[in-house]
C-alpha positions in Angstrom: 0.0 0.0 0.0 1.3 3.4 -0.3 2.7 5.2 2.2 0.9 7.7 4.9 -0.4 10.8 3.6 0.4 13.6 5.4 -1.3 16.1 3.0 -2.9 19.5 4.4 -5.6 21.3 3.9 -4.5 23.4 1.6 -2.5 20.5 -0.3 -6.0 18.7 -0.8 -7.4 21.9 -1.9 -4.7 22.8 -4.4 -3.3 19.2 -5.5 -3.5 17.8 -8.9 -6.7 15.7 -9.6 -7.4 12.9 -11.8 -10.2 10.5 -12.4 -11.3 7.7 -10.1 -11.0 4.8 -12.2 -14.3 3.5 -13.3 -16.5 6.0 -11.9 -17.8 7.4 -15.0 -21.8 8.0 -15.1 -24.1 8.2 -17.9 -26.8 11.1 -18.5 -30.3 10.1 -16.9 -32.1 9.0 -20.4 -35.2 7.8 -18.5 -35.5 11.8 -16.5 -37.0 14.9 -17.8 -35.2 18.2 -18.0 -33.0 19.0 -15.3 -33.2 21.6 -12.2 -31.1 22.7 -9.6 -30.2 20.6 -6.8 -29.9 23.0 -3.5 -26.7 23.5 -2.3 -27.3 23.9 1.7 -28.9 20.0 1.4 -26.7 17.8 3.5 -26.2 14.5 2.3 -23.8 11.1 2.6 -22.0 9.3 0.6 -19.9 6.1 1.1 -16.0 5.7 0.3 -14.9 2.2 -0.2 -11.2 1.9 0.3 -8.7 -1.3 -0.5 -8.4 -3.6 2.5 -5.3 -3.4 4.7 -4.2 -6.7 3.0 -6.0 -8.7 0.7 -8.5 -11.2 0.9 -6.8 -14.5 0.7 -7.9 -17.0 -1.9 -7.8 -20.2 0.5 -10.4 -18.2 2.7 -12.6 -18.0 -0.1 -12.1 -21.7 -1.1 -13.0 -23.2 1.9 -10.4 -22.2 5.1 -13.0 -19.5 6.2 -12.1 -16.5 9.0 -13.9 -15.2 11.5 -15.5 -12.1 11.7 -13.1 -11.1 14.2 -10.3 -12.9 12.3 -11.3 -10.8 9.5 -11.3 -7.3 10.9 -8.0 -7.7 12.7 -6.5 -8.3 9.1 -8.8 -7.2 6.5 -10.2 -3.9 7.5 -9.7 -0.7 6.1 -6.3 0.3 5.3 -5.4 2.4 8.0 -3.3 5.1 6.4 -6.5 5.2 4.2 -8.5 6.1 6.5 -6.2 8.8 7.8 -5.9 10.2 4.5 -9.9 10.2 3.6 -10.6 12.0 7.4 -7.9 14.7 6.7 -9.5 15.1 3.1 -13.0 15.4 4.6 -12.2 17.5 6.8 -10.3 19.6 3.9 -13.7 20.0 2.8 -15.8 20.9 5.6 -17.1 17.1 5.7 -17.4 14.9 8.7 -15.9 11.2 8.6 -17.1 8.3 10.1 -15.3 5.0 9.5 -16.4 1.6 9.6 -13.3 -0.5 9.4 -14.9 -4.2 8.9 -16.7 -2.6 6.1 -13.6 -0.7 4.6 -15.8 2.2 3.9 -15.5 5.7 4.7 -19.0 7.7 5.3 -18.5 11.2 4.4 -21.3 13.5 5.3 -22.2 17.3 4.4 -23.2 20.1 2.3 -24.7 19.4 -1.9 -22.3 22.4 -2.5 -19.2 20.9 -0.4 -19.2 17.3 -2.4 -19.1 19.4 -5.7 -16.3 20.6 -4.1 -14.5 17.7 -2.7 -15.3 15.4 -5.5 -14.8 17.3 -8.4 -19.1 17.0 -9.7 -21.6 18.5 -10.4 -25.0 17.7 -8.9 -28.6 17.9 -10.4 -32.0 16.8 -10.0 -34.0 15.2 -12.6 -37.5 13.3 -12.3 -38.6 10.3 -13.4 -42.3 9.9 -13.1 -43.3 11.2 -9.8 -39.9 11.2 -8.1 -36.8 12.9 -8.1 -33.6 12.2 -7.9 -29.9 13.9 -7.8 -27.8 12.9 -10.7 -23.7 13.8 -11.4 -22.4 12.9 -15.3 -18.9 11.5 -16.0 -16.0 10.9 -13.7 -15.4 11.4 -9.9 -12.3 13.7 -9.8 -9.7 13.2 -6.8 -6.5 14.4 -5.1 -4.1 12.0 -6.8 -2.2 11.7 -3.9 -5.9 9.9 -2.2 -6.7 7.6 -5.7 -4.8 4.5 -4.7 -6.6 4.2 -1.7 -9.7 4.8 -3.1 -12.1 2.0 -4.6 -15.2 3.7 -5.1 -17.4 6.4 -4.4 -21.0 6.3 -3.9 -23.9 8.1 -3.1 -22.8 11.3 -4.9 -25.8 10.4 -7.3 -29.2 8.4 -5.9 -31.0 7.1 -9.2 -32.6 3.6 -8.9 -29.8 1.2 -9.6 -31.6 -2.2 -9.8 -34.5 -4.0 -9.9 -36.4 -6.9 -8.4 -36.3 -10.1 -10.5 -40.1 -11.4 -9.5 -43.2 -11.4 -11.8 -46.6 -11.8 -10.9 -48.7 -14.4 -13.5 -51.3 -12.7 -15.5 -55.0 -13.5 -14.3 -55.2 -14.9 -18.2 -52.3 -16.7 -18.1 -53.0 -20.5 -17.7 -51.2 -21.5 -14.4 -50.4 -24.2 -12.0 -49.0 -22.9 -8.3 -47.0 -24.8 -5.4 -46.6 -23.9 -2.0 -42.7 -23.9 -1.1 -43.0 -26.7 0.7 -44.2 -28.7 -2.2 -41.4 -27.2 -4.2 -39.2 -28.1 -1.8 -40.5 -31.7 -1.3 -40.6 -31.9 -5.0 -36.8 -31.4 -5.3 -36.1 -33.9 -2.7 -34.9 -31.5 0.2 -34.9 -33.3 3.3 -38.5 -33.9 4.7 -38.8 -33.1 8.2 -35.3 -31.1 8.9 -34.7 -27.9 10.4 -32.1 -25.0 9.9 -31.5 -24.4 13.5 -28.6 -22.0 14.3 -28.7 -20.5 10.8 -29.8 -17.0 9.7 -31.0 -16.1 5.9 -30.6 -12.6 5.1 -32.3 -11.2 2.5 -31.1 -7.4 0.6 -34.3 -5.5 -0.1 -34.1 -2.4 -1.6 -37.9 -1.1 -1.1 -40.9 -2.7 0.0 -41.9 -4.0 3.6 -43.7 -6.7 5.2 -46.4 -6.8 7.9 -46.4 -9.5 10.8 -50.2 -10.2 10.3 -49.2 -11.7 6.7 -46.2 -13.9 7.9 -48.9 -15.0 10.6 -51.4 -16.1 8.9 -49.0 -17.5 5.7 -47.1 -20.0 8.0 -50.2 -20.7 10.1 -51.5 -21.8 6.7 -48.5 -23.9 6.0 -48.2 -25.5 9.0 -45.1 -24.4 10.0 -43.9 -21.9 12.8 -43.4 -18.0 12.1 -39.7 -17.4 11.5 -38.2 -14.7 14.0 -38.0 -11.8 11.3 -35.7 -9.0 12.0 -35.8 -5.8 10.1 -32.2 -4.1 9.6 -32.0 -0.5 8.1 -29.0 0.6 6.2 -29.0 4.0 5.0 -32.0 5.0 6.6 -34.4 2.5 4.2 -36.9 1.1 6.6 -39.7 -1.8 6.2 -42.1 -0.1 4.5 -45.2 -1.8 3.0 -47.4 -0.8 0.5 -48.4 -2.0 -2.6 -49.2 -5.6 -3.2 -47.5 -5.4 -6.4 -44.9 -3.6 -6.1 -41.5 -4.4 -4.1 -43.7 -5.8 -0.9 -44.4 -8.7 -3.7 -40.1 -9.2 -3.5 -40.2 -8.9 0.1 -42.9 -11.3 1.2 -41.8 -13.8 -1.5 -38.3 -14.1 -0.2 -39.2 -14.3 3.2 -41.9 -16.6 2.5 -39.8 -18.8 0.4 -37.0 -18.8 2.5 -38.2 -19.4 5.8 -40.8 -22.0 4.6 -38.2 -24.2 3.0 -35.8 -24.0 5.8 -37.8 -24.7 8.7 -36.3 -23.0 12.1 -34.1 -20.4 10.5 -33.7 -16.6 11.5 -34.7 -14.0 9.2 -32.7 -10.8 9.2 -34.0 -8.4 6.3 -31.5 -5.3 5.2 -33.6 -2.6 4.2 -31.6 0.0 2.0 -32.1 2.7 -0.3 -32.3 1.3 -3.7 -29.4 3.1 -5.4 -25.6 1.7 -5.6 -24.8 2.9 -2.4 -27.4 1.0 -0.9 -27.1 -1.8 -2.9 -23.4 -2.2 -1.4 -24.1 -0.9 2.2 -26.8 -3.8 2.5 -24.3 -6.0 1.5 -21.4 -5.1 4.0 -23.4 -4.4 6.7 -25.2 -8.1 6.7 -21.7 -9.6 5.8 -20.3 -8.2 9.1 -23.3 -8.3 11.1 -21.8 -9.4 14.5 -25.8 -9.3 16.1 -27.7 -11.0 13.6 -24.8 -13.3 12.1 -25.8 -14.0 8.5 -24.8 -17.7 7.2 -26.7 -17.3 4.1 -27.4 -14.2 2.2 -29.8 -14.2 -0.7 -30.3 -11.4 -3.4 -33.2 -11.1 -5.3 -32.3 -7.8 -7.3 -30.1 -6.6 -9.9 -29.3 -5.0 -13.6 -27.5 -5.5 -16.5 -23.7 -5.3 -16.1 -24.0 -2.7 -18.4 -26.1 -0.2 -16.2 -23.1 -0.5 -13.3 -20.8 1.8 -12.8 -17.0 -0.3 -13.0 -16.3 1.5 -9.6 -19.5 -0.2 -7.5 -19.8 -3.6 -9.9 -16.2 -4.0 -8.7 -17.2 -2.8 -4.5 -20.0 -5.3 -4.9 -18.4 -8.0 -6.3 -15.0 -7.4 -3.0 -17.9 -7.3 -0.6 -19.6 -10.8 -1.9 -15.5 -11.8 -2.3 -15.5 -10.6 1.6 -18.6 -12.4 2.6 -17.2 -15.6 1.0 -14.6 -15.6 3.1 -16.6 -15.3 6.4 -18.1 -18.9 5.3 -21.0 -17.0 4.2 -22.9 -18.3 0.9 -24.0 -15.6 -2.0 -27.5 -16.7 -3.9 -28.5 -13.6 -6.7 -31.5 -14.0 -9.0 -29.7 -13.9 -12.7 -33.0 -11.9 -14.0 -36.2 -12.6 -15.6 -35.7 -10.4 -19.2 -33.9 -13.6 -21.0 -30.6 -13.5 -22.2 -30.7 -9.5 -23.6 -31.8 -8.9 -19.9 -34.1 -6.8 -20.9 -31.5 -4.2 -22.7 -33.1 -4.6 -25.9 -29.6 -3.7 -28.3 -30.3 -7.0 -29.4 -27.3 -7.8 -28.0 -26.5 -10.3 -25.0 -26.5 -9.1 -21.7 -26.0 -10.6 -17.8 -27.2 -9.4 -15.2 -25.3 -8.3 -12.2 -24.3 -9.4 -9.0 -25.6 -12.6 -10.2 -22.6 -12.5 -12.4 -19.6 -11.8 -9.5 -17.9 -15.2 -8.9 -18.4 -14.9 -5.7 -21.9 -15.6 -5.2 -24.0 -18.6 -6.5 -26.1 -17.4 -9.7 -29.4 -18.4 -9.4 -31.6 -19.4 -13.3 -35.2 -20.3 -13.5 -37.3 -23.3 -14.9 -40.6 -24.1 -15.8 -41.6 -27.3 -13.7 -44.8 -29.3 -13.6 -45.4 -32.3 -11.7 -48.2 -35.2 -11.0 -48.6 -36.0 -7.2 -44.9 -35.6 -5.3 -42.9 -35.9 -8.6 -41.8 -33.8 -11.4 -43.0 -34.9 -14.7 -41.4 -31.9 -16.8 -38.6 -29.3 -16.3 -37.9 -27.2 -19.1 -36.1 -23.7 -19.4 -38.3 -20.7 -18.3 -39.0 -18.9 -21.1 -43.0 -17.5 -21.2 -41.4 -14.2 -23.7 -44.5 -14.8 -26.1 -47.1 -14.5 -24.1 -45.0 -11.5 -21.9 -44.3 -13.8 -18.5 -40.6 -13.1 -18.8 -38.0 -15.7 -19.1 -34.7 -16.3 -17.4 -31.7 -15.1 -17.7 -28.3 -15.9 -18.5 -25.4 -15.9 -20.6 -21.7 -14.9 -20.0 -20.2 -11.8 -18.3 -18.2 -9.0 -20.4 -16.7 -8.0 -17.1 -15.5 -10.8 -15.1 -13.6 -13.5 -16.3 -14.6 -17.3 -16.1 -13.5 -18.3 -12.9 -11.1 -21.7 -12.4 -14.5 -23.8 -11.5 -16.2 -23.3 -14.4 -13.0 -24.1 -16.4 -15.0 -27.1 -18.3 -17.7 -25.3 -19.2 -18.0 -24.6 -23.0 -18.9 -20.5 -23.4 -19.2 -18.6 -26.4 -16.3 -16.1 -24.9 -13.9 -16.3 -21.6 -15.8 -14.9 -19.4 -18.1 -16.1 -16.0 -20.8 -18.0 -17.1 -24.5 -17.5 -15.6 -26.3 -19.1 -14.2 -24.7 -21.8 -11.9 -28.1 -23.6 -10.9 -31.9 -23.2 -11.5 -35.3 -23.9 -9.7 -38.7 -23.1 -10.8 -39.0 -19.3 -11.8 -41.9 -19.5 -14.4 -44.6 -17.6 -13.2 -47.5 -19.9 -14.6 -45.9 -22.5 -12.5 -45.2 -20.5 -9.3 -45.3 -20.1 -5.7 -48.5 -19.4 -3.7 -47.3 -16.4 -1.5 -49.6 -14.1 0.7 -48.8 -10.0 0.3 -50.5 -7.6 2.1 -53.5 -9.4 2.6 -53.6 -11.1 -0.5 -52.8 -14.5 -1.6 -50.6 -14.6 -5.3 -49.0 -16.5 -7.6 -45.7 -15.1 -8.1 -42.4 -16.6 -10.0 -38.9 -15.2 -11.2 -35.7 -16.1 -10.3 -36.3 -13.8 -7.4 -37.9 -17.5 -5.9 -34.9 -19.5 -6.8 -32.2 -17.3 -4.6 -34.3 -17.4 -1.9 -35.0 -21.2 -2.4 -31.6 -22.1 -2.7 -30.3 -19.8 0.1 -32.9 -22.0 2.2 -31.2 -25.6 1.2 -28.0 -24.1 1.8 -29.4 -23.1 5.2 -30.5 -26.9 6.0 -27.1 -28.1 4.7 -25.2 -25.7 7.0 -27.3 -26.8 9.7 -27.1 -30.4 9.0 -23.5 -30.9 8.2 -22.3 -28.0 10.8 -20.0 -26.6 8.7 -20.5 -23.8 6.5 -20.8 -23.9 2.7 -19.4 -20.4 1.5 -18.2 -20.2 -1.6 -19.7 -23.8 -3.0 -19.1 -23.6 -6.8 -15.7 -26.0 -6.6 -18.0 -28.6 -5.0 -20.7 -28.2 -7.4 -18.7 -28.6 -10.7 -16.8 -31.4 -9.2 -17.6 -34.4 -11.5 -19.2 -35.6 -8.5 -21.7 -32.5 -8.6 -23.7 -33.9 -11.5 -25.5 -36.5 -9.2 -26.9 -33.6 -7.1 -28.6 -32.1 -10.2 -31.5 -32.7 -12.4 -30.1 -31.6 -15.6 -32.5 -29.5 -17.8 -31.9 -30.0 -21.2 -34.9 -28.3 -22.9 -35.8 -24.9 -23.8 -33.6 -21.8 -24.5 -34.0 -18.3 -22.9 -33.4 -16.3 -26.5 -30.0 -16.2 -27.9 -28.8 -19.5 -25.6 -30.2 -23.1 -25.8 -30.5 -25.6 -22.9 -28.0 -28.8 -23.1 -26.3 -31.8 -21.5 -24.8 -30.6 -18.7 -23.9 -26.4 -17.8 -25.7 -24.3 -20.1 -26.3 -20.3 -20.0 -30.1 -21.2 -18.9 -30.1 -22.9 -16.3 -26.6 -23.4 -15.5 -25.6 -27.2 -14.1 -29.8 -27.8 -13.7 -32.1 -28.0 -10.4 -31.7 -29.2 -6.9 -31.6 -33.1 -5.8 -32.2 -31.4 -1.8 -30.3 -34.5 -0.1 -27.4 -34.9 -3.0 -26.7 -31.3 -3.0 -26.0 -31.7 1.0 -24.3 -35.1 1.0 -22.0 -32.8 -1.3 -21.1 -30.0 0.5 -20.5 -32.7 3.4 -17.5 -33.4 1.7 -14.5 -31.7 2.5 -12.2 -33.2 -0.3 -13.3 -30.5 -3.0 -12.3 -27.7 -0.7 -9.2 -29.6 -0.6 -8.1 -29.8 -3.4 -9.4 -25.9 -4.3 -7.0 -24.6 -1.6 -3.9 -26.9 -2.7 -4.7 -25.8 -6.6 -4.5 -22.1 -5.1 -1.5 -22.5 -3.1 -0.1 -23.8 -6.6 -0.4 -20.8 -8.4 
């Protein structure tokens, strides 16, 4: 790392600047004209900064730290922090660090960012709502770049979106509780996932008690201890059944019903990049609630991320990996364009980091407890979405998917599948109301829940569990889906950009992540290098 700075005032003030690397924004296409924003408004914004020493690969395969372990070596960089505080502070900004989370939160005047960060700030609406939006790059002292990953909050446009769909009252449908979905993929009747916590990133929405209540009293099965967290000041906030209380209530719903006895701990943030992230870090390093599972049921083309927070996000799923703690993202419901419509192919993103556990949707049908059909989601004619997939432009393909065969070298999404079609959904109750909704927002949830019952069952916690799963042994915990396509990319024997290595045999999958052997041999390959 480079050495202390020891920069004034005035030096800040005065120094040289140059871009931050990746921080370059687009104009707001989707806002109308732009106003003023007012300078006196105080705001905050989040400074991710490299780790004191990085994140070591045998963590993520499998040798896990604690959360203790991992702040006394993997916090903020120290002379980083010094340098960001006397920058601030340059600027008339208070500093407030949070070292587990290597971030930095800066808080103060509209007019004093401008200042500090080298933007300039505007609002623009879209529809009903406003938001403040900065153009281009992030300019900074270039004494303070190279401890500087990203900056965030500057600008607060919506940054994702929830990967759920409700089915259309014309659509033809059949619907499964998630116990029936989860009976139907063999998870293990009858088990619990005691000492385990599912967090789940929300980024609007709420939930009301009376629903979970009723829902689980319907089921059969206790109501899950649900714990609302709020991370830059989003709250649980219902309100319209379909709108984001529909992602909320299905991923607690799905979650807790198909892992019996786990915790609930829901991180409510703004939906923006900054939130996105904070949600992330502050469940990762949650030393209260102590996520082993976290499951995200939002996201957006690569294409719409900044390089800056794609690359924060994917270090804080990297970071949560290494804490034992297992990723699951929805990997969209637009089909393999994810909804761009350039005509080109498109991922979306986290699900794409290889650090979490891309989650792909089917369309599933069954006769009494077993499945007679599983074919790709893919409902585009008749405007019920299908999933997505495909193979990222901005990471590269990680060593566990090295026998995959991609169109180009890069991650391939998804890893695994459930059902996602929304003519074949899950019966859900929001707000009052009793739905049918699919998407691969289910399927993270779903297999953030088996996860949860492996954990609990084989004490030991899965992480990062790709290695395992693309084991030649992995095949045997899959039912391999072979037909259907989601546009550009056609279902085949064995991984495929639809629905990655195929849908959960509940037992196999946690007779394999019993194993220690994989992990093994994943830290000895990395030792290698």
């Amino acid at each position: 790392m480079p050495r202390a700075n020891q920069n004034t005032r005035a030096d800040y003030q005065t120094e040289p600047r140059a871009p931050l690397p990746g921080s370059e924004k687009p104009s707001f296409a989707a806002a109308t004209a732009r106003t003023a924003t007012s300078s006196r408004k105080r705001i905050s914004v989040s400074v991710i900064l490299h780790c004191s020493k990085p994140i070591p690969s045998s963590a993520v395969a499998g040798k896990h730290l604690t959360r203790a372990q991992f702040k006394a070596a993997h916090s903020s960089d120290p002379a980083g922090v010094k340098a960001v505080t006397a920058f601030a502070k340059a600027f008339g900004l208070t500093a407030k660090s949070e070292p587990a989370r290597c971030t930095v939160v800066l808080t103060g005047t509209v007019a004093s960012m401008e200042k500090a960060f080298g933007v300039t700030l505007h609002e623009q609406a879209a529809g009903d709502v406003s938001y403040r939006v900065r153009e281009g790059a992030i300019h900074l002292p270039a004494s303070l770049l190279p401890y500087v990953q990203a900056v965030l909050g500057l600008d607060n446009r919506p940054q994702a979106k929830p990967h759920f769909r409700i089915v259309s009252p014309r659509a033809a449908s059949t619907s499964f509780t998630p116990p029936q979905i989860a009976q139907l993929y063999q998870f293990p009747q009858g088990a619990k996932a005691s000492g385990q916590t599912i967090a789940l990133i929300e980024l609007g929405g709420g939930f009301r008690t009376a629903d979970l209540t009723a829902y689980f009293k319907s089921l059969g099965i206790a109501k899950p201890t649900v714990t609302a967290v709020s991370v830059d000041g989003g709250k649980n906030s219902p309100g319209d059944a379909s709108g984001a209380d529909g992602e909320v209530m299905l991923d607690i719903e799905v979650a807790a019903a198909v892992a019996p006895g786990a915790k609930i701990a829901v991180y409510f943030a703004p939906n923006t990049d900054q939130g996105f992230l904070d949600a992330i870090t502050t469940a990762t390093h949650d030393t209260r609630n102590k996520p082993t599972v976290i499951s995200i049921s939002w996201g957006g083309p690569e294409s719409s991320w900044t390089a800056q927070a794609r690359n924060a996000l994917d270090q804080a799923c990297k970071a949560a990996a290494a804490l034992g703690i297992t990723v699951t993202a929805a990997a969209g419901d637009n089909g393999s364009d994810d909804g761009v419509g350039d005509g080109a192919n498109h991922v979306d993103f986290p699900a794409s980091s290889p650090n979490v556990l891309a989650c792909g949707g089917t369309r599933l049908t069954a006769t009494g407890n077993s499945i007679s059909s599983e074919v790709v989601w893919n409902e585009t004619a008749s405007n019920e979405g299908a999933t997505g997939g495909g193979i990222s432009t901005a990471f590269p393909q990680p060593t566990w998917q090295s026998s995959i065969t991609a169109t180009q070298p890069g991650r391939g999404v998804p890893d695994v599948a459930g059902d996602a079609d929304p003519t074949t959904g899950y019966r859900v109750r929001v707000d009052g109301q009793t739905m049918v909704i699919g998407g691969t927002s289910a399927v993270a949830p779903l297999w953030a829940g088996l996860i949860a019952l492996s954990n609990s069952q084989n004490k030991n916690a899965a992480g990062l569990l790709q290695s395992k799963l693309y084991a030649a042994a992995g095949s045997k915990a899959f039912r391999d889906i072979t037909n259907g396509n989601n546009g550009n990319y056609q279902a085949a024997t064995g991984w495929d950009a639809c629905t990655g290595l195929g849908t959960p045999i509940g037992t196999a999958i946690i007779s394999l992540l019993a194993s220690r052997s994989a992990t093994k041999k994943a830290v000895a390959k990395l030792r290698d290098r």
